[in-house]
BAMI-584192 format. One record per residue (C-alpha): residue in three letters; x, y, z. Coordinates in steps of 0.1 Angstrom, whole numbers, plus 5000, padded with zeros to 4 digits. Layout:
<recs>
(ALA,(X,Y,Z))
...
</recs>
This chain:
<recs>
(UNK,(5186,6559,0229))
(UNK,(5197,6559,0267))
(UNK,(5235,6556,0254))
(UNK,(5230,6588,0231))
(UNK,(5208,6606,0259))
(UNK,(5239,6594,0285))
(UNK,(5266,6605,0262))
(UNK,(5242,6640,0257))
(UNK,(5245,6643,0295))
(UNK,(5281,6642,0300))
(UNK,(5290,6663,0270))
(UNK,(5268,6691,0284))
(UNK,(5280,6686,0319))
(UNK,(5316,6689,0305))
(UNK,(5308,6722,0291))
(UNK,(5285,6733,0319))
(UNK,(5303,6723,0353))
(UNK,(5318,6751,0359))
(UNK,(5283,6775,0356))
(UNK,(5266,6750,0377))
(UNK,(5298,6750,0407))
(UNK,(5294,6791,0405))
(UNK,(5258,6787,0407))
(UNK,(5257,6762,0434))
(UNK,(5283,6780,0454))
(UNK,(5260,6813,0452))
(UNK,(5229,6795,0462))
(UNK,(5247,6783,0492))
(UNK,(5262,6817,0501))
(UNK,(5227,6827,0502))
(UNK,(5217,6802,0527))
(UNK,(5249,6810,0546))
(UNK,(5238,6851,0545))
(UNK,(5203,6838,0554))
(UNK,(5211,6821,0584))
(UNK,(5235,6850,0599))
(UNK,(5209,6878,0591))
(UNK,(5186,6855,0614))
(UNK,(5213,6855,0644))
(UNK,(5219,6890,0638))
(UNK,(5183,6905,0636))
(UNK,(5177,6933,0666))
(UNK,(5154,6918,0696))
(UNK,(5120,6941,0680))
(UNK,(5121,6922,0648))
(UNK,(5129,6888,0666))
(UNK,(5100,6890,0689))
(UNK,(5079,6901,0663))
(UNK,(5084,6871,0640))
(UNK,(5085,6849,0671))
(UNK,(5048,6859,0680))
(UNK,(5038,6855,0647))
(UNK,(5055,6821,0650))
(UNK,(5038,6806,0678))
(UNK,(5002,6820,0666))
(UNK,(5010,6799,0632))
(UNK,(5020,6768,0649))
(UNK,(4990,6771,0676))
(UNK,(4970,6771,0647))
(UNK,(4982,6745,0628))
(UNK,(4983,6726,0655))
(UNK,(4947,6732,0667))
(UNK,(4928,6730,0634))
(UNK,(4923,6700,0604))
(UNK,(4951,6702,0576))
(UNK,(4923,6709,0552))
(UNK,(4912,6741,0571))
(UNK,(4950,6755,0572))
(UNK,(4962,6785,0554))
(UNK,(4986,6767,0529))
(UNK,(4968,6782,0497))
(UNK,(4971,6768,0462))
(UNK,(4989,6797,0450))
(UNK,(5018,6780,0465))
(UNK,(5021,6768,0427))
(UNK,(5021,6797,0416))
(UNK,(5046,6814,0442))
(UNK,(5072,6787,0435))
(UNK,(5068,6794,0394))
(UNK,(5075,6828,0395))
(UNK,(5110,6819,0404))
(UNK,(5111,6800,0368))
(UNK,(5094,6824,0352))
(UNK,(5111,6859,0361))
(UNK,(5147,6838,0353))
(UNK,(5134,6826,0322))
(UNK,(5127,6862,0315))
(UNK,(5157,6879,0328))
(UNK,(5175,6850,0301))
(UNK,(5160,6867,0274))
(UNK,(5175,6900,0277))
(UNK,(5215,6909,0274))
(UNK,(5216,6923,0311))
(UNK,(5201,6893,0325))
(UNK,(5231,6878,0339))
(UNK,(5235,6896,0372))
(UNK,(5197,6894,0380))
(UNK,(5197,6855,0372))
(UNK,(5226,6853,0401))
(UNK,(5205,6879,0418))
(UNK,(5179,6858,0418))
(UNK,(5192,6828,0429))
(UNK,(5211,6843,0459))
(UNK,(5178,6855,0470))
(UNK,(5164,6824,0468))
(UNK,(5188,6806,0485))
(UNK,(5193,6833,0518))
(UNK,(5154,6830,0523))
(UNK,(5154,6794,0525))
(UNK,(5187,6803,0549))
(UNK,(5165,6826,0570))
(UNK,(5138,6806,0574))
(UNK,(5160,6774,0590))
(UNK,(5181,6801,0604))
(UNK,(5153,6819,0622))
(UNK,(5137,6783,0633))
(UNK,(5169,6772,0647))
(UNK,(5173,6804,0669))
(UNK,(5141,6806,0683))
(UNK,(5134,6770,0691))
(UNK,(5168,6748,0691))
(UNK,(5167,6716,0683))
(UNK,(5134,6716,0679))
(UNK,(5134,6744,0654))
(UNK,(5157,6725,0632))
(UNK,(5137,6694,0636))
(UNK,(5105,6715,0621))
(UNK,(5126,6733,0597))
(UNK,(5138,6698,0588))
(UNK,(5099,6685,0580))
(UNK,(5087,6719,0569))
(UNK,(5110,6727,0545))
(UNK,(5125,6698,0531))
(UNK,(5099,6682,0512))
(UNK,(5096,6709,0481))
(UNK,(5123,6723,0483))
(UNK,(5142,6686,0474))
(UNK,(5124,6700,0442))
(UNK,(5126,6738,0441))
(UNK,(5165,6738,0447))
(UNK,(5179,6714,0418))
(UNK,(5151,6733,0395))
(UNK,(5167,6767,0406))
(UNK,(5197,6756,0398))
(UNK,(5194,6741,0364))
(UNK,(5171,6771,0360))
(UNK,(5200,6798,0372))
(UNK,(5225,6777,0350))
(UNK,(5197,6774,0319))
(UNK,(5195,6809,0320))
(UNK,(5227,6821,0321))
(UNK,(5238,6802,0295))
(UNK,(5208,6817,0271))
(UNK,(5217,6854,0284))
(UNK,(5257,6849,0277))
(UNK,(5244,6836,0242))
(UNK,(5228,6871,0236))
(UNK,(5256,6890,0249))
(UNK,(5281,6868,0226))
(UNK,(5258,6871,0195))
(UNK,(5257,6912,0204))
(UNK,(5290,6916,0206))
(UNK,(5314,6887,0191))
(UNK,(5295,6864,0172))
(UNK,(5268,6880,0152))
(UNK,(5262,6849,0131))
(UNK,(5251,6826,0160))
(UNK,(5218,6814,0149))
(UNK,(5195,6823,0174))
(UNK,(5162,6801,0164))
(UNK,(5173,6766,0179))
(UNK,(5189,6778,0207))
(UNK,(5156,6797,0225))
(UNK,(5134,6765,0214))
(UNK,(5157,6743,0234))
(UNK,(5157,6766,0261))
(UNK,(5125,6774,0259))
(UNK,(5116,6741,0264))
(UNK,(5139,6733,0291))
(UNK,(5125,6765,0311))
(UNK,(5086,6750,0309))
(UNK,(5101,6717,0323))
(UNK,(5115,6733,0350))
(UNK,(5083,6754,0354))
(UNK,(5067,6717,0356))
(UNK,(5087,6706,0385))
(UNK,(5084,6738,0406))
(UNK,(5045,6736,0402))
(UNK,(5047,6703,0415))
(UNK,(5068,6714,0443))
(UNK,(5038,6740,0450))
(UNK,(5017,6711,0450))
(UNK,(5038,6690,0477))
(UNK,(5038,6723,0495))
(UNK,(5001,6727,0496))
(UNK,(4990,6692,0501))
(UNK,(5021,6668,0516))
(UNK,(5042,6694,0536))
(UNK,(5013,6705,0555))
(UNK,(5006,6669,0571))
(UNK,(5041,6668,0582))
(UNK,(5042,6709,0596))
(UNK,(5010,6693,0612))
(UNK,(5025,6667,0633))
(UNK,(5058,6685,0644))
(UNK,(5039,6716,0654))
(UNK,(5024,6694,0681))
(UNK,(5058,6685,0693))
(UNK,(5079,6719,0686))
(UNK,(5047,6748,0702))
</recs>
């Protein structure tokens, strides 16, 4: 079974590589655009989100983690991610929303440590380091596989439109439909490190970073 599910791998990998090095680039062009749109934001807007960041870690640092604002909708924030891609998948002009979708994720997570980094130094990328690492060792990989899963589906649409007409269609959406809930799976359990572990580590740094 783990020789068939090994061979599986690298077969799909060998057909795949090239969707997931586009993907991954475009996530990490987003991070890059992220982090400049931090430097380059006008003074207003920087001391603006700079208030609001010292209020947040004055209270985070001042209160219990049970009594912070890290809501449980974090689950749900970090599955609509999966969910609009598995959507956009579905339709024949999904493809440039998928990559839409991942650039977007990728230059918020880019502003964020950008922003962090600007404001506070060292220190900022010490707390951007604890804040933001934890789920997102989940969310990125799932955003990926999700950006790559989806892709894939949409270009089967738009070959089946167009070029292939006979393609059957039925085996193909249960795979991926199935794929897409497991992904959905792992970013609601990235939510959940967000809500209940990251906040214990945002906690402690606060303390050292306000």
């Amino acid at each position: 079974m783990l020789v068939w599910l090994r061979q599986a791998g690298c077969e799909y990998f060998k057909r795949k590589w090239f969707i997931y090095l586009f993907v991954t680039i475009l996530f990490c062009m987003g991070i890059f655009f992220g982090a400049t749109a931090a430097k380059v934001i006008n003074a207003d807007q920087a001391g603006q989100l700079s208030v609001y960041l010292d209020a947040f870690l004055e209270k985070v640092s001042s209160e219990r983690v049970s009594e912070q604002l890290f809501p449980r909708h974090n689950v749900l924030s970090n599955l609509y991610i999966m969910i609009a891609m598995y959507i956009l998948g579905l339709t024949v002009i999904g493809i440039p929303l998928v990559l839409a979708a991942v650039f977007t994720r990728g230059f918020i997570l880019g502003f964020t440590v950008g922003f962090l980094v600007r404001e506070k130094a060292f220190r900022g990328f010490i707390f951007a380091a604890i804040s933001v690492l934890p789920h997102n060792v989940l969310i990125i990989p799932a955003v990926i596989i999700g950006g790559v899963t989806a892709l894939s589906f949409s270009a089967l649409l738009v070959r089946r439109r167009f070029t292939a007409k006979n393609i059957p269609i039925r085996n193909h959406f249960g795979v991926y439909t199935a794929a897409m809930l497991a992904l959905c799976l792992i970013t609601g359990a990235a939510g959940l490190v967000e809500t209940y572990v990251t906040p214990v580590f945002i906690k402690k740094a606060a303390m050292y970073i306000r």
